[in-house]
N, CA, C and O atoms as a GROMACS GRO file, in nm:
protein
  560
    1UNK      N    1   0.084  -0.119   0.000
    1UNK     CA    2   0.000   0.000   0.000
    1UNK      C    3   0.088   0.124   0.000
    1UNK      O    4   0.052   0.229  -0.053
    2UNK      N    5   0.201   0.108   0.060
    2UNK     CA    6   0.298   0.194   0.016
    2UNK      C    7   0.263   0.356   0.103
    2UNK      O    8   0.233   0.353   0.223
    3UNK      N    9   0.269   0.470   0.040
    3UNK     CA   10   0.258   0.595   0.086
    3UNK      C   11   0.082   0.635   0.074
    3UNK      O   12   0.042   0.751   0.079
    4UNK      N   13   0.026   0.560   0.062
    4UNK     CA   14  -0.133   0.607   0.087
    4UNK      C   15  -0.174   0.642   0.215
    4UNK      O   16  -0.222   0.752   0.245
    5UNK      N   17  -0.150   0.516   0.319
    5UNK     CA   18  -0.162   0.560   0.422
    5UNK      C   19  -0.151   0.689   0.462
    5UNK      O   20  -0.257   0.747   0.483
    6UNK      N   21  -0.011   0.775   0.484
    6UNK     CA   22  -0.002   0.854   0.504
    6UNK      C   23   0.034   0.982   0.425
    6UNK      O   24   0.092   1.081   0.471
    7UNK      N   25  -0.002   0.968   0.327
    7UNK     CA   26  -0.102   1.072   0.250
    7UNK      C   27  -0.247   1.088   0.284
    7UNK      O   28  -0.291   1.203   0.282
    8UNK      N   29  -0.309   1.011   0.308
    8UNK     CA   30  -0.461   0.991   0.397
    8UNK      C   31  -0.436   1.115   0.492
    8UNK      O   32  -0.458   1.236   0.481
    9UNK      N   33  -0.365   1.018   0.616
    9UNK     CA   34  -0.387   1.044   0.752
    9UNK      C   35  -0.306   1.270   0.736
    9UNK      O   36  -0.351   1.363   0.802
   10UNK      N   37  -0.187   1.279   0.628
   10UNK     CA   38  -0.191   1.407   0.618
   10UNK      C   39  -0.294   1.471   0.592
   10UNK      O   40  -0.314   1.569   0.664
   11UNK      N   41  -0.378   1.445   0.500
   11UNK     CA   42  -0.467   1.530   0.409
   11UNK      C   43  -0.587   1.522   0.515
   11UNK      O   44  -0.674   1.607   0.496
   12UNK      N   45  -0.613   1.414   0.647
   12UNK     CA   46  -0.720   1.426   0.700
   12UNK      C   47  -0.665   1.544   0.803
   12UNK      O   48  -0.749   1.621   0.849
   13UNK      N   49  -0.536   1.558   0.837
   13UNK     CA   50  -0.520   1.663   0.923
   13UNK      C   51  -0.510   1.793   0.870
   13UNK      O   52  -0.538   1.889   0.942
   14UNK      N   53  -0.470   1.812   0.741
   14UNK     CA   54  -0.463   1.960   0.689
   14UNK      C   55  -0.631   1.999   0.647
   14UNK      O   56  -0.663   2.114   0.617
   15UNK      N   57  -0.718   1.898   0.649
   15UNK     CA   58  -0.856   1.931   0.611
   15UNK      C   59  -0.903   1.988   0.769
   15UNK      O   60  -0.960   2.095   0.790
   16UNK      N   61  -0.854   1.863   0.893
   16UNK     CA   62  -0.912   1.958   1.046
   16UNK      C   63  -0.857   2.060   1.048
   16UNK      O   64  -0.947   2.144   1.055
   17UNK      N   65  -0.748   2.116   1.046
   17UNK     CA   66  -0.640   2.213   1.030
   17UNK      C   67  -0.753   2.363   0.985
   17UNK      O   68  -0.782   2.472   1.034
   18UNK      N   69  -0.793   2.270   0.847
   18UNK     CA   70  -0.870   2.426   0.740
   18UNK      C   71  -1.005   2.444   0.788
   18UNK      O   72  -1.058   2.555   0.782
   19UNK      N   73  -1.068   2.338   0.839
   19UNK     CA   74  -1.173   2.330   0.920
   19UNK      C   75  -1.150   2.415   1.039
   19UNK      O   76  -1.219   2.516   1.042
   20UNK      N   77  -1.050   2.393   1.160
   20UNK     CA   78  -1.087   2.432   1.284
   20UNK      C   79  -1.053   2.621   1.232
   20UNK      O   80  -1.093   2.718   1.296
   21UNK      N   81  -1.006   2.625   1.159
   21UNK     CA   82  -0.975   2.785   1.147
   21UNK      C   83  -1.115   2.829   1.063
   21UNK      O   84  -1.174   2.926   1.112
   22UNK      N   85  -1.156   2.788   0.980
   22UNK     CA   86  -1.281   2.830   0.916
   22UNK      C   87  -1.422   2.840   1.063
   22UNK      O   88  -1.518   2.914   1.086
   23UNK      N   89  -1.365   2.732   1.123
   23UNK     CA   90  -1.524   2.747   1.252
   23UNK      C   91  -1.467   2.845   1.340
   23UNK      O   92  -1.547   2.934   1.371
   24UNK      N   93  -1.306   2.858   1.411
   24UNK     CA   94  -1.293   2.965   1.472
   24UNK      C   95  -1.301   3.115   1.430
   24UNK      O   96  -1.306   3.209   1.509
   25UNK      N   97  -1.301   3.128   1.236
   25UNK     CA   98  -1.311   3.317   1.250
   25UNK      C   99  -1.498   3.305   1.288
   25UNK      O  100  -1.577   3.212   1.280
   26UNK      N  101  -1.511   3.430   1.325
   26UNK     CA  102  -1.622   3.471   1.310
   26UNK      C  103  -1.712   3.511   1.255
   26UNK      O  104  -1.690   3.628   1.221
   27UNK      N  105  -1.861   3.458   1.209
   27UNK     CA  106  -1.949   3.484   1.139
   27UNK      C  107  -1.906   3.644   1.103
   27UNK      O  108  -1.813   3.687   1.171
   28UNK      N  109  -1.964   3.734   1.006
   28UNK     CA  110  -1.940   3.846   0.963
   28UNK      C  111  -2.052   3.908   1.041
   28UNK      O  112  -2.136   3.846   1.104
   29UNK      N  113  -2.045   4.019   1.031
   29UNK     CA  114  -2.164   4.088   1.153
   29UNK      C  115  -2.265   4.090   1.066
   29UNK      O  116  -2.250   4.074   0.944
   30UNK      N  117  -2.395   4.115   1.134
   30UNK     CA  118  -2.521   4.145   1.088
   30UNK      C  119  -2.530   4.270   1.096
   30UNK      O  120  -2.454   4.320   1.178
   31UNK      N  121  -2.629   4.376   1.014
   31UNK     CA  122  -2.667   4.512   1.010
   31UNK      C  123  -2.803   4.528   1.110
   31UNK      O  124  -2.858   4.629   1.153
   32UNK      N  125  -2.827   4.414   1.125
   32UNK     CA  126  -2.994   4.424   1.214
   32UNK      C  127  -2.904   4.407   1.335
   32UNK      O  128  -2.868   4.520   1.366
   33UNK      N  129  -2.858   4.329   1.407
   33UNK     CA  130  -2.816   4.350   1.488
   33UNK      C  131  -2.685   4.453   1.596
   33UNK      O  132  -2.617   4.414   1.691
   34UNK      N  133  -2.691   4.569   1.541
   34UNK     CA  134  -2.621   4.655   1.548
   34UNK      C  135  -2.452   4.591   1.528
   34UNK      O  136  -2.374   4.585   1.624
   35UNK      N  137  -2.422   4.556   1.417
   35UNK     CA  138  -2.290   4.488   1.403
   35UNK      C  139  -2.228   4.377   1.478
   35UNK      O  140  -2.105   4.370   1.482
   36UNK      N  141  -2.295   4.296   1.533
   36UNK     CA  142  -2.292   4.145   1.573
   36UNK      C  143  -2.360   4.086   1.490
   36UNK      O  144  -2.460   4.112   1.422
   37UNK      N  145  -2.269   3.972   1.507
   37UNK     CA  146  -2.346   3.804   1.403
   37UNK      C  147  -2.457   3.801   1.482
   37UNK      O  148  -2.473   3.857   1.591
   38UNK      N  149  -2.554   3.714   1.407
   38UNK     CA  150  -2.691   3.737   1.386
   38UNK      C  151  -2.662   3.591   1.493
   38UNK      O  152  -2.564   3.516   1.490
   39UNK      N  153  -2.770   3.586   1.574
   39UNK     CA  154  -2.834   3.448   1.625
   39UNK      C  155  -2.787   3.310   1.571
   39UNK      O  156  -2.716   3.224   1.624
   40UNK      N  157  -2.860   3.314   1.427
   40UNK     CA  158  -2.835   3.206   1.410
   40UNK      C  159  -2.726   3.152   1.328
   40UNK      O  160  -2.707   3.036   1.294
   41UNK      N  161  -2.653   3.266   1.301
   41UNK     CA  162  -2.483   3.240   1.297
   41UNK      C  163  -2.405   3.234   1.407
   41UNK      O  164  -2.284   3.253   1.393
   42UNK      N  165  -2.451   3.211   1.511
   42UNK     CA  166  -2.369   3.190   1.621
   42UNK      C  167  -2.430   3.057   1.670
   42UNK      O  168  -2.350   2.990   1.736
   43UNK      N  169  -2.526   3.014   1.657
   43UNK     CA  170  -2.564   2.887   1.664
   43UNK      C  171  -2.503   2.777   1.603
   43UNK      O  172  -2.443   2.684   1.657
   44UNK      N  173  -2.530   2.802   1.453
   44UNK     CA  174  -2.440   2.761   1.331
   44UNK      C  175  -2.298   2.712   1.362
   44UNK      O  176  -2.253   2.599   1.345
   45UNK      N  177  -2.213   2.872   1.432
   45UNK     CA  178  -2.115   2.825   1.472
   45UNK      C  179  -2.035   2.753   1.565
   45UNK      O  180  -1.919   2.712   1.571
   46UNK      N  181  -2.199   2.750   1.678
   46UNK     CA  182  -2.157   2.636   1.833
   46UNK      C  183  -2.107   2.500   1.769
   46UNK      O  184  -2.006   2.431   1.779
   47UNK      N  185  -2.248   2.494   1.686
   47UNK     CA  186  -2.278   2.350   1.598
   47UNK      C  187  -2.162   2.284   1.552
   47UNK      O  188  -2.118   2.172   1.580
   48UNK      N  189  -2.106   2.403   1.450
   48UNK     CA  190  -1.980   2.338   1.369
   48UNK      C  191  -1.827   2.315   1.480
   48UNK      O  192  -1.743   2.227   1.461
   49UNK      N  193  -1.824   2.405   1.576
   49UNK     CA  194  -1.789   2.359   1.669
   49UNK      C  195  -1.741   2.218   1.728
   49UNK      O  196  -1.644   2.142   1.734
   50UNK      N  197  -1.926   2.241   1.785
   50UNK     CA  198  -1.905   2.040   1.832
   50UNK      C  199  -1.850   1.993   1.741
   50UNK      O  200  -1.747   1.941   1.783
   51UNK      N  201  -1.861   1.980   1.619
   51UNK     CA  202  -1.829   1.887   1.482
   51UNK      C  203  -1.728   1.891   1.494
   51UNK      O  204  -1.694   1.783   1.540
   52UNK      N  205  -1.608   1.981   1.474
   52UNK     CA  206  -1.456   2.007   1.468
   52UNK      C  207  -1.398   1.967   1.617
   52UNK      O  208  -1.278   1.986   1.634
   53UNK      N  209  -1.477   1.912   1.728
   53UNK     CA  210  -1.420   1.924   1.828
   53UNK      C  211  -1.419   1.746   1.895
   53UNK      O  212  -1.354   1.693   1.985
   54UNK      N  213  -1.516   1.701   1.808
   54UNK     CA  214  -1.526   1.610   1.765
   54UNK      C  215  -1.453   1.467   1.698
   54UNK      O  216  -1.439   1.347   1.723
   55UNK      N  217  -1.416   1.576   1.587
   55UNK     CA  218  -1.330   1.512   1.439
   55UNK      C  219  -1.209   1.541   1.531
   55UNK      O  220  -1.151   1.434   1.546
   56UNK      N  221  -1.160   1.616   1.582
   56UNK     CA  222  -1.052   1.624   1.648
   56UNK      C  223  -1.006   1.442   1.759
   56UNK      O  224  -0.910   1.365   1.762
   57UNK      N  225  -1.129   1.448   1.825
   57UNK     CA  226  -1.102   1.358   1.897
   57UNK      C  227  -1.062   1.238   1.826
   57UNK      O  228  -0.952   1.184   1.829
   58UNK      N  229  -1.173   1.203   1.756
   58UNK     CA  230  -1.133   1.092   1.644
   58UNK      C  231  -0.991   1.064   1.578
   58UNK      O  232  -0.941   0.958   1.541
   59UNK      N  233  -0.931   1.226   1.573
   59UNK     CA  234  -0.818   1.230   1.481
   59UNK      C  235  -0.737   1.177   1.600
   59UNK      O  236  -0.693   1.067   1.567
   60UNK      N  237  -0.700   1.207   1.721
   60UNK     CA  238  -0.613   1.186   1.841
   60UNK      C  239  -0.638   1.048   1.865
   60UNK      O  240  -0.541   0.973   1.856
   61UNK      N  241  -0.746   0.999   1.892
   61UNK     CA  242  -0.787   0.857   1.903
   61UNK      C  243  -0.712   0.745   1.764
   61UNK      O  244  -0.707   0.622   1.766
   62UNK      N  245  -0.670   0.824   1.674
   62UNK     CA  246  -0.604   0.726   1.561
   62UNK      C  247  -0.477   0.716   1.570
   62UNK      O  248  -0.412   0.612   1.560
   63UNK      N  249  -0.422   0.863   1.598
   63UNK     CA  250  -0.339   0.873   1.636
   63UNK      C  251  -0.216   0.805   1.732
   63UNK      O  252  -0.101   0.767   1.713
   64UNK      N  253  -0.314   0.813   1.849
   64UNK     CA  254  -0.278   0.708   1.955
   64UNK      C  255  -0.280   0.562   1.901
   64UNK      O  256  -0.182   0.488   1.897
   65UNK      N  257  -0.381   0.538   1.868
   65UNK     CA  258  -0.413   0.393   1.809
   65UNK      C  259  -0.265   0.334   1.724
   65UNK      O  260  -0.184   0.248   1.758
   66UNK      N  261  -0.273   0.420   1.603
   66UNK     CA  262  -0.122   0.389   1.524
   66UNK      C  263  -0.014   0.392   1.604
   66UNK      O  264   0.076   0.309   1.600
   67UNK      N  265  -0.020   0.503   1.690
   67UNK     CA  266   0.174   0.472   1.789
   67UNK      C  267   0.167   0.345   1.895
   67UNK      O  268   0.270   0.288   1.929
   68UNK      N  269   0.036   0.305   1.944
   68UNK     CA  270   0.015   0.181   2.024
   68UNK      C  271   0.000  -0.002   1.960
   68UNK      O  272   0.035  -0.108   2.012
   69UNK      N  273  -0.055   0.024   1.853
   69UNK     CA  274  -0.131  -0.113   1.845
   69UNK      C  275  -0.024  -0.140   1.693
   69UNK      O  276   0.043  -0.243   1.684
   70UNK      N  277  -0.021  -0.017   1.566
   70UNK     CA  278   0.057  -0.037   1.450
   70UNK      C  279   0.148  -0.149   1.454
   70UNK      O  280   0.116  -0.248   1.388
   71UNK      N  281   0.255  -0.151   1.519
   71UNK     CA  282   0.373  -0.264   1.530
   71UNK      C  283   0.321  -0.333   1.552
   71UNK      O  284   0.407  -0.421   1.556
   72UNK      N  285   0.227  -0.383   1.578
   72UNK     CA  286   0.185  -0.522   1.675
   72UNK      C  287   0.068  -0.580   1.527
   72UNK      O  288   0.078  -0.702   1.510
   73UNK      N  289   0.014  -0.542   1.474
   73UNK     CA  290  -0.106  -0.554   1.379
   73UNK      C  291  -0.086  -0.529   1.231
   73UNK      O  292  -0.172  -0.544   1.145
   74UNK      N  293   0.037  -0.490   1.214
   74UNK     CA  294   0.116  -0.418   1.087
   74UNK      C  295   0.123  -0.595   0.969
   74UNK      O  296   0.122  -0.615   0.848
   75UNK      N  297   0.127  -0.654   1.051
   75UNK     CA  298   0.147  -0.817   0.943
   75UNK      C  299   0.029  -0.837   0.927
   75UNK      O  300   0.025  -0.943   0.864
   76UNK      N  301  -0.117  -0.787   0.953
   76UNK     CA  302  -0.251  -0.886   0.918
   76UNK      C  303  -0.256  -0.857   0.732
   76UNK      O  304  -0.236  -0.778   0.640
   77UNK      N  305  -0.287  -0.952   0.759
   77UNK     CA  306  -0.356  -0.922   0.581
   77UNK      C  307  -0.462  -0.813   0.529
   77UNK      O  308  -0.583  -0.835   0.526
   78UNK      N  309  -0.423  -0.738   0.503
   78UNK     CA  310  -0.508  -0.599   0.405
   78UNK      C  311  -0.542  -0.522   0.523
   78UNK      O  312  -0.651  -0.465   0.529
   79UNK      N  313  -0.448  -0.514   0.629
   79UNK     CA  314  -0.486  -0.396   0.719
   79UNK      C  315  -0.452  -0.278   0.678
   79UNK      O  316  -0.514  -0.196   0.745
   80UNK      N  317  -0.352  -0.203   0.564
   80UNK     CA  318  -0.248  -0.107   0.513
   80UNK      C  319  -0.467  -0.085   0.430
   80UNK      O  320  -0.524   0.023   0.438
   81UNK      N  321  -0.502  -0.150   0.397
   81UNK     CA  322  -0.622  -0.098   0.301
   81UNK      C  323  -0.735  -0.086   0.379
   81UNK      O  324  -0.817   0.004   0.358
   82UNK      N  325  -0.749  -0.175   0.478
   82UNK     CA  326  -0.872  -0.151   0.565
   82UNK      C  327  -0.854   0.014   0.622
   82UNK      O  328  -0.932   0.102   0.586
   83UNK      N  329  -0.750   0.037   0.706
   83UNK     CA  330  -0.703   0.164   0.752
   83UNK      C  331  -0.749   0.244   0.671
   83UNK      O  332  -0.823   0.333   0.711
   84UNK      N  333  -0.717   0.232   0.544
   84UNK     CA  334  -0.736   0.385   0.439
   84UNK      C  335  -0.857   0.406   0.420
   84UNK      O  336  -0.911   0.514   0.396
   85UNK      N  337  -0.919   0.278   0.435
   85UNK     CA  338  -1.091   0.276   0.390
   85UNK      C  339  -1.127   0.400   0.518
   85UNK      O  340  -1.167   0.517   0.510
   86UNK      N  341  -1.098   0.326   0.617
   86UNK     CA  342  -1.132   0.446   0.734
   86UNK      C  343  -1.122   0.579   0.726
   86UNK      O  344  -1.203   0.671   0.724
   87UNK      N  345  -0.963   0.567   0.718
   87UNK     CA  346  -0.950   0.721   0.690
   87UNK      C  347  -0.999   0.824   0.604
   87UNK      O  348  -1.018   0.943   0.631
   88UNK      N  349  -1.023   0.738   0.451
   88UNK     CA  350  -1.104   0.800   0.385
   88UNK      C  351  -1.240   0.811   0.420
   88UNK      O  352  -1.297   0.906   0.366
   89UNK      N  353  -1.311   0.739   0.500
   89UNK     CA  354  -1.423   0.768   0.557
   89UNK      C  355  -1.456   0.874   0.622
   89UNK      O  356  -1.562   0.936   0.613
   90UNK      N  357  -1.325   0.907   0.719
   90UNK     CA  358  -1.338   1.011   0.811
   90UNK      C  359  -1.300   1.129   0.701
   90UNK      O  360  -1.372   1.228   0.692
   91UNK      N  361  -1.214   1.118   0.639
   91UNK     CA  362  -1.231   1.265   0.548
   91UNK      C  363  -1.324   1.294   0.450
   91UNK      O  364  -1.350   1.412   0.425
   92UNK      N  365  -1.388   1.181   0.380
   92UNK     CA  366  -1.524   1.228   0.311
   92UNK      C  367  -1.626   1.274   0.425
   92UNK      O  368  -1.651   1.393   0.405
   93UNK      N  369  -1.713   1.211   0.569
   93UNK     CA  370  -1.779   1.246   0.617
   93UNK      C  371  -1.773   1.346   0.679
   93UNK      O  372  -1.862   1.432   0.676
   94UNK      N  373  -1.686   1.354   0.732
   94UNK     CA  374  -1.623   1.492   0.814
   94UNK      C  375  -1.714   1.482   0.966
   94UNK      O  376  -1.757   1.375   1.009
   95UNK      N  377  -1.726   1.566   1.009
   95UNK     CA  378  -1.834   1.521   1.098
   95UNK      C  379  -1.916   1.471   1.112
   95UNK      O  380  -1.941   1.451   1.231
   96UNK      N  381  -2.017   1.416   1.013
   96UNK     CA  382  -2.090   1.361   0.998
   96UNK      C  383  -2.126   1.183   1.017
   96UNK      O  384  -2.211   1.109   1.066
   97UNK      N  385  -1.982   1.179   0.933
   97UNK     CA  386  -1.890   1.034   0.999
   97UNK      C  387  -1.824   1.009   1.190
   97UNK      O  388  -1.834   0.904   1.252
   98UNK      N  389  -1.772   1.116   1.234
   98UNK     CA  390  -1.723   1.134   1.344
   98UNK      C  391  -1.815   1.108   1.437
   98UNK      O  392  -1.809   1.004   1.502
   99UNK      N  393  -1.920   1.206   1.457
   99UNK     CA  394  -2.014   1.218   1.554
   99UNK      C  395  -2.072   1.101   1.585
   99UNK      O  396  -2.069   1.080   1.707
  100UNK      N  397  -2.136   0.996   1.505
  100UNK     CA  398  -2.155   0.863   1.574
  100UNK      C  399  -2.058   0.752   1.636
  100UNK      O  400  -2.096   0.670   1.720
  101UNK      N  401  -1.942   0.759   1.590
  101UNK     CA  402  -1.817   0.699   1.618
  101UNK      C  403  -1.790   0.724   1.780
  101UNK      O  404  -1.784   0.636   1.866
  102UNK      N  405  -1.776   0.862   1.799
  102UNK     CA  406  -1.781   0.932   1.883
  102UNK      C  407  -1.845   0.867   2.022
  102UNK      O  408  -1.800   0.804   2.117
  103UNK      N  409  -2.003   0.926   1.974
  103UNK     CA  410  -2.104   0.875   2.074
  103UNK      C  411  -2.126   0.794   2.091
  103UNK      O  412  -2.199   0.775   2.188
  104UNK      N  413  -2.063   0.639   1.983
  104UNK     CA  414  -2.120   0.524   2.041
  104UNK      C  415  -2.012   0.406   2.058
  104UNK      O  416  -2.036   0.286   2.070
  105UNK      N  417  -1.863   0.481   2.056
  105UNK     CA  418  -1.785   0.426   2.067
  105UNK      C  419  -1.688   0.438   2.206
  105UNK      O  420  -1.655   0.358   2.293
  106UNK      N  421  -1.658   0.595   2.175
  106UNK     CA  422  -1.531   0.642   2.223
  106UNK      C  423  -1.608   0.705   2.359
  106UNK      O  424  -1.556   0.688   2.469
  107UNK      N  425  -1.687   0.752   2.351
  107UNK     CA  426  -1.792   0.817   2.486
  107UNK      C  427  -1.814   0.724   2.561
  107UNK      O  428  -1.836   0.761   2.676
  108UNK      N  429  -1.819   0.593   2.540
  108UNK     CA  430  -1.861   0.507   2.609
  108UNK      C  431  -1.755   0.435   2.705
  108UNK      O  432  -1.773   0.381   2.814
  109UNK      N  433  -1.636   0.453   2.628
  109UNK     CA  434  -1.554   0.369   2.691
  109UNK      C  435  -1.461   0.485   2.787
  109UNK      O  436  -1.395   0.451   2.885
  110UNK      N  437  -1.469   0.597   2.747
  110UNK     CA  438  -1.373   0.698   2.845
  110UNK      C  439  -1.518   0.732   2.975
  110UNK      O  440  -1.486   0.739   3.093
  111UNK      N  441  -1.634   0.747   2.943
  111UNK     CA  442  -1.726   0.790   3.087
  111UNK      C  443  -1.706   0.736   3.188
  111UNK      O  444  -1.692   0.802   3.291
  112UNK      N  445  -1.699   0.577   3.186
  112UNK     CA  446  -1.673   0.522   3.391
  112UNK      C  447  -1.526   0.564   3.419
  112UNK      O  448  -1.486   0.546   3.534
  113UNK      N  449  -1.446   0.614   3.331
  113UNK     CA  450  -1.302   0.684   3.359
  113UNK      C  451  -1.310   0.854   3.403
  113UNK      O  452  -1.211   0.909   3.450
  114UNK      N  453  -1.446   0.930   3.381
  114UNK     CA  454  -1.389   1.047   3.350
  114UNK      C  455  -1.356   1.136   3.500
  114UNK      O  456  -1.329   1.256   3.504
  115UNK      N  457  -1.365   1.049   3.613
  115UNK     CA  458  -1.330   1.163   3.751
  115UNK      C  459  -1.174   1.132   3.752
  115UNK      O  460  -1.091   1.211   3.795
  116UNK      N  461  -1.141   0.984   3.690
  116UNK     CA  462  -0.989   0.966   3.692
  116UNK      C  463  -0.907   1.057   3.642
  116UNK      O  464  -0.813   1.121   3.690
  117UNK      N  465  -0.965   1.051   3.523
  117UNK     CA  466  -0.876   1.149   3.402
  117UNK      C  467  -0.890   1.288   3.436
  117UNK      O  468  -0.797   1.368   3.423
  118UNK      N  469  -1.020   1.323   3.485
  118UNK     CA  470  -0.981   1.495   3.524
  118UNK      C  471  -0.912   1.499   3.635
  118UNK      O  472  -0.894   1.618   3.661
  119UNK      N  473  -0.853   1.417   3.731
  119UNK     CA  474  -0.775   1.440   3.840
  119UNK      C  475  -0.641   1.415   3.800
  119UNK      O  476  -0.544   1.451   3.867
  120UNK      N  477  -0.634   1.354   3.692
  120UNK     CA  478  -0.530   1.301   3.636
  120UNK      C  479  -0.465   1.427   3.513
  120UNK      O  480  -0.344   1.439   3.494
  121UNK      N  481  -0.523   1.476   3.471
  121UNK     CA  482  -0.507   1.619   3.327
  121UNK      C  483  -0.494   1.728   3.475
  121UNK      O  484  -0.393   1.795   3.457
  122UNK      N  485  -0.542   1.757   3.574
  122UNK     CA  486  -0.536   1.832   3.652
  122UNK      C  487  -0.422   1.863   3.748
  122UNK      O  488  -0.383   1.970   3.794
  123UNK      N  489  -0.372   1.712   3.766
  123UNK     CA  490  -0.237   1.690   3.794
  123UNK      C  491  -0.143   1.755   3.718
  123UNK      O  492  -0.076   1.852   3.751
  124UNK      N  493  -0.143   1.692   3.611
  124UNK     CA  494  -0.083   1.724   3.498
  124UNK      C  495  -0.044   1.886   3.437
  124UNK      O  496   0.057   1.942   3.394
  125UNK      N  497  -0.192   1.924   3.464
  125UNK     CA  498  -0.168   2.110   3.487
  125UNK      C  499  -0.070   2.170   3.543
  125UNK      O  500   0.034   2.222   3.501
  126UNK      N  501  -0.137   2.151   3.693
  126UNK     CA  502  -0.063   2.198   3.820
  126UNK      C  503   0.111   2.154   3.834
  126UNK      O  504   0.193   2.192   3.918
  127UNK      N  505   0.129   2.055   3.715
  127UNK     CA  506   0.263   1.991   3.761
  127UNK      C  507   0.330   2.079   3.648
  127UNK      O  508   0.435   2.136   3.681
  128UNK      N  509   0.289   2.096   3.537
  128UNK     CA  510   0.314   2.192   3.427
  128UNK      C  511   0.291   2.355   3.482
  128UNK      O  512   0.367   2.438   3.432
  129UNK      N  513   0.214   2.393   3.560
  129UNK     CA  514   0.278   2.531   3.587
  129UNK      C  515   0.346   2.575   3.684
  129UNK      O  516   0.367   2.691   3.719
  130UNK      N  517   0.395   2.432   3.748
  130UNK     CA  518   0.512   2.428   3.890
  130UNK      C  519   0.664   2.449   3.749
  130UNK      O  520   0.748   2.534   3.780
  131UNK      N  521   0.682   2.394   3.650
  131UNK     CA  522   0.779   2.375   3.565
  131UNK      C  523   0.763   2.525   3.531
  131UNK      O  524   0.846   2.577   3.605
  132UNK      N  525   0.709   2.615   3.468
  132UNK     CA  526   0.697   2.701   3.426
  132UNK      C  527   0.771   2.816   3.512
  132UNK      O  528   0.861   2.894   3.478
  133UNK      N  529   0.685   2.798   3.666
  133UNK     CA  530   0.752   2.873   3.761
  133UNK      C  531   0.904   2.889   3.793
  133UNK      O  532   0.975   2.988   3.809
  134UNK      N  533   0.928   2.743   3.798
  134UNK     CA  534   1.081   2.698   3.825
  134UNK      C  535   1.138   2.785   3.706
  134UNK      O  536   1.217   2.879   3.707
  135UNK      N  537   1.078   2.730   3.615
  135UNK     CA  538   1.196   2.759   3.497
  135UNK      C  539   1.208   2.949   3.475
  135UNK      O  540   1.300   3.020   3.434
  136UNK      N  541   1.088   2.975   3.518
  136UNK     CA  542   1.125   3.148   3.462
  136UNK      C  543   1.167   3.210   3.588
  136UNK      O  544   1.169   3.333   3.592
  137UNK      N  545   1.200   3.144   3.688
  137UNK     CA  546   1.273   3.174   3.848
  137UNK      C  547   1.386   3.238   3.813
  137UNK      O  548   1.469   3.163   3.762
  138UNK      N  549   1.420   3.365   3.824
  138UNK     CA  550   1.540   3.450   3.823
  138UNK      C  551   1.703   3.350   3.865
  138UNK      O  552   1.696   3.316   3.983
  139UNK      N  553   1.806   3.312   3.812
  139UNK     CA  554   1.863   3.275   3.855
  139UNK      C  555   2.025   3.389   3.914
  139UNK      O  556   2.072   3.467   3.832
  140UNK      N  557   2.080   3.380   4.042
  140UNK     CA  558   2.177   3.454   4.045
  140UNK      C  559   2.316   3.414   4.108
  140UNK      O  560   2.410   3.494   4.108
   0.00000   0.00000   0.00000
C-alpha cells in the first residue's frame, strides 16, 4: 500500500487544520443586529464547533491507536487498506462520519473513567505550571 496511508492520515489533518480555522473566525456581523453576528450564525457556529471538536477527537484517538497497536497488527492481511478505507471515511464524512463513532464508541468507553482522568489532566496542569515557575525563576 505503500505511501497512501499517510497521505490519507496528512490530508485528514490539513482538512481539520482548514476546518478548525474556518469554525474559529467569526461569522461576519449582521446590520440588524447593530454589528454582531446574527443568532443564528452563532448557533451555526456552536454547531460546527461540536463537529470540529469532535473530528478532532477521532483524529487523536487514531493517532494514539497507530503509535500503540501499529507494530503489533502491521502483518494482518489488508490492514495497510482496511485503515485507508477508514480514513477515507473520516475525510469524506467529516463530521458527519465522526459524531456517531464518537457517541457510540469512544464516549462510552472513556465515561466510567472520566473523575480519573480529570484528576489526572489536573495533575498534569498543576505539575506543568510548577515547571513554568521553576523555569522562569530569576537565577543569580
Amino acid at each position: 500500500m505503500g505511501p497512501v496511508v499517510p497521505v490519507l492520515r496528512l490530508a485528514y489533518l490539513f482538512l481539520n487544520i482548514y476546518d478548525t480555522y474556518k469554525v474559529l473566525k467569526l461569522p461576519p456581523p449582521s446590520a440588524r443586529n447593530g454589528g454582531q453576528p446574527s443568532a443564528r450564525a452563532m448557533t451555526q457556529r456552536k454547531r460546527d464547533m461540536k463537529g470540529i471538536m469532535t473530528i478532532w477527537i477521532i483524529w487523536c484517538c487514531i493517532a494514539t491507536y497507530e503509535n500503540a497497536v501499529d507494530p503489533l497488527v502491521i502483518y494482518f492481511p489488508f490492514y495497510d487498506e482496511i485503515k485507508s478505507i477508514f480514513i477515507l471515511f473520516f475525510i469524506v464524512t467529516r463530521a458527519r462520519g465522526a459524531e456517531p463513532v464518537y457517541l457510540h464508541v469512544i464516549r462510552h468507553l472513556i465515561k466510567p473513567h472520566t473523575q480519573t482522568l480529570d484528576t489526572l489532566l489536573e495533575t498534569i496542569h498543576l505539575f506543568g505550571d510548577f515547571l513554568v515557575v521553576l523555569v522562569s525563576w530569576p537565577v543569580q
